[in-house]
KOLSENU-927258 format. One record per residue (C-alpha): residue in three letters; chain; x, y negated, z negated. Coordinates in steps of 0.25 Angstrom, whole numbers. Layout:
r, c, c1, c2, c3
ALA, A, X, Y, Z
...
// end
This chain:
r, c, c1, c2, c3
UNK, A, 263, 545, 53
UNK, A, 271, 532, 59
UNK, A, 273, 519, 49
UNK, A, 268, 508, 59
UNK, A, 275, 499, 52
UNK, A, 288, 502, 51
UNK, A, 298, 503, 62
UNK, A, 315, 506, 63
UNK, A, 318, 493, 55
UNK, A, 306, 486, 52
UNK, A, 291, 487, 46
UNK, A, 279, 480, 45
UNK, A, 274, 477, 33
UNK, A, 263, 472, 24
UNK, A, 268, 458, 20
UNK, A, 272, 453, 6
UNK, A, 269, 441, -1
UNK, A, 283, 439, -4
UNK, A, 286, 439, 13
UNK, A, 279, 427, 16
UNK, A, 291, 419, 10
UNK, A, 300, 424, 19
UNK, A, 291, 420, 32
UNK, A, 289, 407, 27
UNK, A, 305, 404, 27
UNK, A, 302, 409, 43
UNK, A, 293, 398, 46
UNK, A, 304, 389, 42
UNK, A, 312, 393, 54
UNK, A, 303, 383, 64
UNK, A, 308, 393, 77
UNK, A, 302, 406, 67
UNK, A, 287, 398, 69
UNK, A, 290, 393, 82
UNK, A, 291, 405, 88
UNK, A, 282, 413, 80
UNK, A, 269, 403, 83
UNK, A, 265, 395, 90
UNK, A, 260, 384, 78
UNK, A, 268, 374, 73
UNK, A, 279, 379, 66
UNK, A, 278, 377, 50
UNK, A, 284, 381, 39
UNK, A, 274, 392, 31
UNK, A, 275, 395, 17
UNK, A, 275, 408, 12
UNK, A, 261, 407, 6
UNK, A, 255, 402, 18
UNK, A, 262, 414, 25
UNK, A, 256, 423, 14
UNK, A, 241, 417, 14
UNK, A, 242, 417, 30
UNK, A, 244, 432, 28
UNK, A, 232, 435, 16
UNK, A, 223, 429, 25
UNK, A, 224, 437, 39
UNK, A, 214, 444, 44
UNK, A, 218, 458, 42
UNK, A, 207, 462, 54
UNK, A, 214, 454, 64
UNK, A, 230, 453, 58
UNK, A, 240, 463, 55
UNK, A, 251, 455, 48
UNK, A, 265, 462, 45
UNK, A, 278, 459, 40
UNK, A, 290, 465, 46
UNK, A, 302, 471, 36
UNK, A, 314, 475, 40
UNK, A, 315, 491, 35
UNK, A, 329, 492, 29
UNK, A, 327, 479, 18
UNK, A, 313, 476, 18
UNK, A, 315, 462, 25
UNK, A, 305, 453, 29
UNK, A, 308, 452, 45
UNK, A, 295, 445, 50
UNK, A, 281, 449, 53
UNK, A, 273, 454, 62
UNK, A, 256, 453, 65
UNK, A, 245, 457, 75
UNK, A, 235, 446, 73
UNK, A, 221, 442, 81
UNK, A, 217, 456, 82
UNK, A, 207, 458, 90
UNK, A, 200, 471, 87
UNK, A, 190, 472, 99
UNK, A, 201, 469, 109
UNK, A, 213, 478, 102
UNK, A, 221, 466, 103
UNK, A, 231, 457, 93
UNK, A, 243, 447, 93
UNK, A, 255, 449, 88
UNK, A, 262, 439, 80
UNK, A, 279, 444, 75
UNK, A, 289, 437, 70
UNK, A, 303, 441, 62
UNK, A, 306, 429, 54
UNK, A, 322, 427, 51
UNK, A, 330, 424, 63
UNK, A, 341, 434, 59
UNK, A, 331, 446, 59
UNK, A, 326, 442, 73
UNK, A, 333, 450, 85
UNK, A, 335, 464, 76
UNK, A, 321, 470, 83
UNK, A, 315, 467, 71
UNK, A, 303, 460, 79
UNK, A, 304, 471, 90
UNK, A, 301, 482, 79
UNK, A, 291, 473, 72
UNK, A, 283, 472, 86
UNK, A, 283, 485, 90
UNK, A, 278, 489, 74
UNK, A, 266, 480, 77
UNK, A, 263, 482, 89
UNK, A, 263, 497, 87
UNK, A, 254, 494, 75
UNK, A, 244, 484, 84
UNK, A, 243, 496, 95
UNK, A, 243, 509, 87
UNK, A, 237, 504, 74
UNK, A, 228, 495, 77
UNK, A, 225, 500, 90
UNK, A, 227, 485, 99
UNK, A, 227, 487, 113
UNK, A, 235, 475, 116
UNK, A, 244, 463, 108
UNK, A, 247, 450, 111
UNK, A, 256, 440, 105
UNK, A, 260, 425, 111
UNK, A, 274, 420, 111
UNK, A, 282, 408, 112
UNK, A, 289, 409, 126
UNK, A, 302, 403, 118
UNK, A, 302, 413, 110
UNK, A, 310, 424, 119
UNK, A, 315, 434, 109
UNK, A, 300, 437, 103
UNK, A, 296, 438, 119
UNK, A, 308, 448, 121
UNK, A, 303, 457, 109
UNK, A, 288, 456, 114
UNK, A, 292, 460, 127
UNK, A, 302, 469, 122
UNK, A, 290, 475, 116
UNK, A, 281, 478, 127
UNK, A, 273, 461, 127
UNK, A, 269, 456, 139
UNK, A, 267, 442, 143
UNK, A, 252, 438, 147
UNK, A, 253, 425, 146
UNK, A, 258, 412, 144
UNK, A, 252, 399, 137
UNK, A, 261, 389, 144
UNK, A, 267, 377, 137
UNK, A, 260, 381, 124
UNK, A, 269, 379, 114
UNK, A, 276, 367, 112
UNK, A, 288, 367, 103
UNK, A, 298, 355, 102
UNK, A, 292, 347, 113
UNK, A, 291, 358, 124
UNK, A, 279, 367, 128
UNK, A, 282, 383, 128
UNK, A, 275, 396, 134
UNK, A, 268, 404, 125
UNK, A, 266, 418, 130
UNK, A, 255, 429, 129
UNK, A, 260, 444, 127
UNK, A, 252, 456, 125
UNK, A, 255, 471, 123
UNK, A, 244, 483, 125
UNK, A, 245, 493, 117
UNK, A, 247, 504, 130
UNK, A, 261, 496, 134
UNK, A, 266, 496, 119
UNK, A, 278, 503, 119
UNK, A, 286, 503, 104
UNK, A, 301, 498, 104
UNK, A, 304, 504, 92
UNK, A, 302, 518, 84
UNK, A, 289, 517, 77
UNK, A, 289, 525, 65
// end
């Protein structure tokens, strides 16, 4: 039988108390939260991170941490949130946290382990995430990965005095086509 949560050079994985450290040192990298949300930007503590974890709701999020295979490190995370059983639909939310691990195909593997989760798993028909329209290399990998824009809240976003694009993507379950060798 697969492992859905392990791919060539990353897994999925239950999170540790002893990660949320680590994330917190991402969110003192102002362009990491930038790019990741659409909030104001602020540094988080890892028991904040931690208590923000303990107290999804396990119905409606599916949280993970994403590790590299050959060492165990902590790359990022990965979640399918706002489920919404009836409708068989979620958002996707994924982040790889240090600059110098981005542009490896970490987050490409990562995706397309969620996402094969979300459709063959759980059994969602469709997943949607919204992006930063700056942010061109998370676009490029959610393209890459089968995304399609929907649509755009214009102007939404204003960062350092000027107004950006948010965009709309979804994925259905019938067009998801895996980039990577599943296990």
């Amino acid at each position: 039988m697969k492992n859905l949560f392990i791919g060539p050079n990353v897994s999925l994985a239950v999170p540790q108390p002893e990660d949320f450290d680590e994330i917190s040192d991402w969110y003192t990298d102002a362009d990491f939260g930038r790019n990741l949300d659409t909030a104001a930007v602020r540094p988080l503590s890892g028991e904040e991170l931690e208590r923000t974890y303990r107290n999804i709701d396990r119905n409606t999020e599916f949280y993970f941490h994403i590790h590299h295979l050959e060492d165990d490190r902590l790359l990022g995370f990965a979640t399918l949130f706002n489920v919404e059983w009836n409708n068989q639909t979620a958002q996707l939310a994924l982040a790889i946290g240090d600059a110098d691990e981005r542009g490896h195909g970490y987050g490409t593997e990562a995706l397309n382990l969620i996402l094969n989760y979300g459709f063959n798993e759980l059994n969602l028909y469709k997943i949607g995430l919204d992006v930063i329209a700056t942010n061109h290399a998370a676009i490029a990998v959610y393209q890459n990965s089968g995304f399609e824009f929907e649509g755009t809240n214009k102007l939404a976003i204003k960062r350092d005095g000027q107004r950006y694009d948010l965009h709309h993507m979804g994925l259905f379950a019938e067009d998801f086509q895996p980039r990577i060798a599943l296990n």
